[in-house]
C-alpha positions in Angstrom: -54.5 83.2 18.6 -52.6 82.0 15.6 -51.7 85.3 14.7 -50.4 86.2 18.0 -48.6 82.3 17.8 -47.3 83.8 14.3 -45.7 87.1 15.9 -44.1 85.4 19.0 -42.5 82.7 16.9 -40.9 85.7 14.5 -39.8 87.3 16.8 -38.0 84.4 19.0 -36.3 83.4 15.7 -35.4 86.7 15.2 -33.5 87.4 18.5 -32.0 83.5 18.1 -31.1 84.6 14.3 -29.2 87.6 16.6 -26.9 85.3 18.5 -25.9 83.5 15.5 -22.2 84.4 14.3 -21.9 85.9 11.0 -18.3 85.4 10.5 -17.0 82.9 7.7 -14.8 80.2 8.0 -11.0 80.5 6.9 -10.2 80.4 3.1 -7.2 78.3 2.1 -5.5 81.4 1.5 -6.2 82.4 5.6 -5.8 78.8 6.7 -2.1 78.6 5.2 -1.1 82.5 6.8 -2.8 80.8 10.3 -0.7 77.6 10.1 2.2 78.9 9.3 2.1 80.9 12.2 1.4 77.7 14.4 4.3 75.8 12.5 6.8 78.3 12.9 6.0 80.4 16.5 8.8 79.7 18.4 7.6 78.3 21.9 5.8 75.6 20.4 7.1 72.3 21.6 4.0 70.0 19.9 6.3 68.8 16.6 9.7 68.4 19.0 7.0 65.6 20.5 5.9 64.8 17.4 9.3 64.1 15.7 10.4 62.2 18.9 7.0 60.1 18.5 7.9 59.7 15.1 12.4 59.1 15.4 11.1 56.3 17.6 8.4 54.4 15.0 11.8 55.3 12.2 14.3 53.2 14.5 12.1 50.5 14.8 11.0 49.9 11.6 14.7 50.0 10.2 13.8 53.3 8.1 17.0 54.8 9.3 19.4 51.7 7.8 18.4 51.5 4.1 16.3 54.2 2.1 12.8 53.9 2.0 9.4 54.9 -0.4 7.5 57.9 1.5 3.8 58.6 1.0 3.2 62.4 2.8 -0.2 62.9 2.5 -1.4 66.5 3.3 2.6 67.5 3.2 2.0 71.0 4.1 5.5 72.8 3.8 7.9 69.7 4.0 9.2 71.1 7.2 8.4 68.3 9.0 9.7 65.3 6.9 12.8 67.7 6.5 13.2 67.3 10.3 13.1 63.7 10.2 15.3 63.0 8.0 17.8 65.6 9.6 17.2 65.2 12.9 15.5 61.4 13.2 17.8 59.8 10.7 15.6 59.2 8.3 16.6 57.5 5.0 14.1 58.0 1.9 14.8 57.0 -1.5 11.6 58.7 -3.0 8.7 60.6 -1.5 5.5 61.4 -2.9 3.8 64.1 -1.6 0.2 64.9 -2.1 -1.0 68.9 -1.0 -3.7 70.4 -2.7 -3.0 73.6 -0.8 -1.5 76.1 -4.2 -0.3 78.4 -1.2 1.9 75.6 0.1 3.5 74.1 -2.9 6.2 76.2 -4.2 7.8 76.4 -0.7 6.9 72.2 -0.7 8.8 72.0 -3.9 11.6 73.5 -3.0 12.2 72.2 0.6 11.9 68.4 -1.0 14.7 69.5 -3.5 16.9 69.7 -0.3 16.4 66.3 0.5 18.3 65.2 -2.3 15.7 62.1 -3.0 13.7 61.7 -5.8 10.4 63.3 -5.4 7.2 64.0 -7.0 4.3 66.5 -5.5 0.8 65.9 -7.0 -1.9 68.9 -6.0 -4.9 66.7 -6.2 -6.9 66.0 -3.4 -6.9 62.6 -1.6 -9.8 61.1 -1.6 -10.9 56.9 -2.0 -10.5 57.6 -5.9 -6.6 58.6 -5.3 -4.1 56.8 -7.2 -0.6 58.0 -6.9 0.3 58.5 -10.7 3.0 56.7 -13.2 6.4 59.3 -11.6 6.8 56.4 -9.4 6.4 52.7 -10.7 6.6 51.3 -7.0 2.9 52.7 -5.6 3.5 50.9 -2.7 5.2 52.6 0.5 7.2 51.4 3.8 5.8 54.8 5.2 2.3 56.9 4.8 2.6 59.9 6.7 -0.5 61.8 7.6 0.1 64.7 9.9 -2.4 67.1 11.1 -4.3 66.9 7.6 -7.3 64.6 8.3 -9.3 68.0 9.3 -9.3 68.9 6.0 -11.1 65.6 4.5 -14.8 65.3 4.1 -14.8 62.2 5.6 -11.4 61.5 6.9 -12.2 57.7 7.8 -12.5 56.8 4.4 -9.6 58.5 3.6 -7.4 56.4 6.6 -8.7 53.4 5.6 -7.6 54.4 1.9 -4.4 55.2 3.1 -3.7 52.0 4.4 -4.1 50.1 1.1 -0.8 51.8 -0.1 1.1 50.3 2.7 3.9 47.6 1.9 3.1 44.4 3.8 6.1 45.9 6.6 4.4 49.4 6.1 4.0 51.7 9.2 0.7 54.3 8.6 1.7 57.3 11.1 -1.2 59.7 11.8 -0.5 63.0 13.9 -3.7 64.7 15.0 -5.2 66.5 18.1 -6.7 65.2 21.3 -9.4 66.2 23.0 -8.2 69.9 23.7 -9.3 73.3 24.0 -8.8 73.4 20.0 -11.5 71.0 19.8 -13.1 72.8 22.3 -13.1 76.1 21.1 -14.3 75.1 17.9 -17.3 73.2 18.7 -18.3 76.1 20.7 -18.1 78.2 17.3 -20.1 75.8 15.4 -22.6 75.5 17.7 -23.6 79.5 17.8 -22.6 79.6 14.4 -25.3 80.4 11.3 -25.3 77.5 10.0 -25.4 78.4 6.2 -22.5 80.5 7.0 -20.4 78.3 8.7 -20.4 74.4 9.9 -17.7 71.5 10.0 -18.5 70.9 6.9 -18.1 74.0 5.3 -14.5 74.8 6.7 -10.8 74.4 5.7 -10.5 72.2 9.0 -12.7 70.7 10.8 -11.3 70.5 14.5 -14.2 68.7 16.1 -12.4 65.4 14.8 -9.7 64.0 17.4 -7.4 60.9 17.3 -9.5 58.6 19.6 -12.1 58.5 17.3 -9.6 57.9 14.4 -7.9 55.1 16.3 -11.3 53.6 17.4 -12.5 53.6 14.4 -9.8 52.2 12.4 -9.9 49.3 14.9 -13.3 48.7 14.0 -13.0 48.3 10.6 -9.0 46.7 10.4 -9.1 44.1 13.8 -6.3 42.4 11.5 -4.4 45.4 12.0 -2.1 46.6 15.4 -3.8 50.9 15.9 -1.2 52.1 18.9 -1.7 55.8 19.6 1.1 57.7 21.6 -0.2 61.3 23.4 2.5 63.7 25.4 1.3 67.2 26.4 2.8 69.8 24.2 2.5 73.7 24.7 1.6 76.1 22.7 2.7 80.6 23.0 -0.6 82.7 23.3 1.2 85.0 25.7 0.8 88.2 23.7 -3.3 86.9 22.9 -3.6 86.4 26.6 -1.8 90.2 27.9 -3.8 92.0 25.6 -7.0 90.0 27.0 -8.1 89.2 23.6 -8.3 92.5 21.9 -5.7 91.5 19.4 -5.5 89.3 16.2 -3.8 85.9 17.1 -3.4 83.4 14.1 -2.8 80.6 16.4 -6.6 81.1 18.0 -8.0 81.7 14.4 -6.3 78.4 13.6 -7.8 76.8 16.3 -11.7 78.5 15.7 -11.3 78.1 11.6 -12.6 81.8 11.6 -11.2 84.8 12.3 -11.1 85.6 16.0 -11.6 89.5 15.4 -14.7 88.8 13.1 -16.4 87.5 16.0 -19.0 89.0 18.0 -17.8 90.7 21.3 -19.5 87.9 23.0 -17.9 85.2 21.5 -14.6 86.8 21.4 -15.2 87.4 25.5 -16.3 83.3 26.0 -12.9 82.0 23.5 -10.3 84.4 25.5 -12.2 82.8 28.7 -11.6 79.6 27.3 -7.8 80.3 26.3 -6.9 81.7 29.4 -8.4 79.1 31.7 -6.5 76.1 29.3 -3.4 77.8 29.7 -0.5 77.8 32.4 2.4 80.2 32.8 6.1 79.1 32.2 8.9 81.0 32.7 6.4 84.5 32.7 4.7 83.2 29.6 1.2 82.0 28.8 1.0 78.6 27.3 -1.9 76.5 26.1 -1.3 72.8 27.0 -2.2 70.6 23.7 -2.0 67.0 23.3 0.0 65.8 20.3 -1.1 62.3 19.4 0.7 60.0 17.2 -1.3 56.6 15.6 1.1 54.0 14.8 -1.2 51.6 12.4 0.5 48.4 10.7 0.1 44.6 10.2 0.3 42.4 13.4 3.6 40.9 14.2 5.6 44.1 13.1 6.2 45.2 16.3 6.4 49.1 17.3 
């Protein structure tokens, strides 16, 4: 009997072992070619919302009347503090921007040089032991900017609550991140049939299980002295091309979204994410879109007002 026991258990973790996908998680490397592709595609309307979301908390605070210190935390390509400042009116005297990402910086370096502001980029990662170091004697910012970068932190509370020390007492925190969407979605269904030595949330460049109502909860939580107001509009997102050619061709935008490489995948998987993508997404103007909701988190003292 125990032998039989023995057998039947192998083989059931053998065929369960068979379901399990094999396929790594993005390298940085892979993670910067997939969101660059999702920055720069050309029908995606989620950082027109976002740069509205954010124009609005720049009027309000005053940072378009006198220049200000900037904190960008997780700066990516500096495209979208360019657009703020061109676009929103934004006025910064010095920005410090903090990307770990070595694929990223030289393009970082050299949009910041447009700015015309002094400006310092520091590769280390931030983590509760960050300290911004002697470039800028003022360590203390009117605005932190964290946008679409707390995926990337092991534990990304910490790191908001550590981002919030480094606010001037009139400092504004403003966090972009995802809702609850099919991104989220899509990549909890990964992890879940995933081998978990090969890949899990912790393991990857991003982990897109995290969404902004936790992050605004929590902060709450832990800063009651503290106003957390989170703004969400629908923006929509181009799979048309992944969508007509029902899933049998590389799309960076999905592998941004799954933190894997979509064509790496098992048919089966493949077959369940198109399903997924397809029934998230409506047509406009003859062209598939997936509907995903920007969130902004406005976090600063009480009394301030935005």
């Amino acid at each position: 009997t125990t032998l039989l026991y023995t057998i039947k258990f192998e083989m059931n973790n053998s065929q369960e072992e068979d379901h399990l996908e094999r396929a790594p998680p993005l390298t940085e490397a892979e993670y910067a070619v997939t969101f660059r592709a999702l920055a720069e595609t050309r029908f995606n309307s989620e950082y027109d919302i976002a740069s509205g979301i954010a124009g609005h908390v720049i009027q309000e605070s005053g940072f378009s009347s006198a220049p200000i210190n900037m904190l960008s935390i997780g700066a990516g390509l500096g495209g979208f503090e360019t657009r703020l400042v061109k676009e929103k009116g934004l006025k910064i005297a010095r920005i410090y921007a903090v990307e770990p990402n070595a694929d990223h910086v030289p393009t970082l370096t050299s949009t910041l040089q447009n700015l015309g502001c002094e400006f310092h980029v520091d590769t280390s990662y931030f983590d509760p032991t960050f300290q911004p170091n002697a470039t800028f004697q003022d360590t203390s910012f009117d605005l932190v900017l964290m946008s679409h970068c707390l995926y990337t932190f092991p534990d990304p509370f910490s790191a908001v609550l550590h981002a919030i020390t480094f606010l001037k007492p009139s400092g504004v925190l403003l966090i972009f991140h995802q809702g609850d969407s099919v991104c989220s979605t899509m990549f909890n269904y990964l992890v879940q049939r995933s081998d978990p030595q090969i890949f899990n949330p912790r393991m990857v460049v991003n982990d897109h299980s995290l969404t902004a109502g936790k992050i605004a909860e929590f902060v709450r939580s832990k800063r009651p002295d503290l106003d957390v107001v989170m703004k969400v509009e629908m923006a929509q997102v181009d799979i048309d091309e992944f969508i007509r050619a029902q899933g049998e061709k590389e799309d960076d935008i999905i592998s941004f979204f799954l933190q894997a490489d979509y064509l790496k995948l098992s048919g089966e998987t493949r077959e369940r994410v198109y399903g997924m993508a397809r029934g998230h997404s409506e047509v406009v103007k003859g062209r598939y879109f997936i509907n995903h909701p920007c969130c902004g988190i406005v976090i600063q003292n009480h009394g301030n007002g935005i």
